[in-house]
N, C-alpha and C positions, 0 to 999 in steps of 0.2 A: 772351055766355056762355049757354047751353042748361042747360037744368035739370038733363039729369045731371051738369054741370059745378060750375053753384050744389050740386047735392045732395053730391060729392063734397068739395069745399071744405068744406062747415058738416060734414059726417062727418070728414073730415081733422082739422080743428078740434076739435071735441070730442074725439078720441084723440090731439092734441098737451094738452090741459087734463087729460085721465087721465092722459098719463106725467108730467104737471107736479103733479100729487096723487096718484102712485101711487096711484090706483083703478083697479085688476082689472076691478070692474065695469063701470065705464066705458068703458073700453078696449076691452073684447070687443064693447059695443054700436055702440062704435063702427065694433070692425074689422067686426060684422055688417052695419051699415049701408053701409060703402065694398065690402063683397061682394056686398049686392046690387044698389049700383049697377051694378058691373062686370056682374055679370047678364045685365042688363038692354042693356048695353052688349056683348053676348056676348062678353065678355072671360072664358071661361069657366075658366082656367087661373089668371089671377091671382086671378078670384072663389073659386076652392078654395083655393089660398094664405091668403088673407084670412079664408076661414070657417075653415080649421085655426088659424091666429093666436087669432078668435077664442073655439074652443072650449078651446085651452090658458086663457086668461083666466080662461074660467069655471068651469075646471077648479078654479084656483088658492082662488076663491069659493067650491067647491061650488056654482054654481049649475046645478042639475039642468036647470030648461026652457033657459037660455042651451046648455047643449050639447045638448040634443036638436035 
């Protein structure tokens, strides 16, 4: 397993532990982190999937820097 795979898994993980505690917060850093793996992985279509996911989250927070 390669590190964007390890980094993928533990991001998966923690936004399966935020819909298991409904935390918004949670969730959006999560879906942030699985977008910029994809990134990185120039999987650049589902990495905007994933960053819209996770500004809806932050949306729901109010958290202003999570959507910028």
């Amino acid at each position: 397993m390669n590190e964007f795979e390890k980094a993928m898994v533990l991001a998966e993980k923690l936004e399966s532990m935020a819909l298991t505690t409904g935390n918004s917060q949670l969730r959006g850093t999560a879906l942030y982190y699985q977008a910029e793996v994809l990134h990185l992985k120039k999987l650049y279509d589902l990495s905007s999937h994933k960053l819209d996911l996770a500004e809806q989250e932050f949306k729901k927070v109010n958290d202003l820097t999570g959507q910028s």
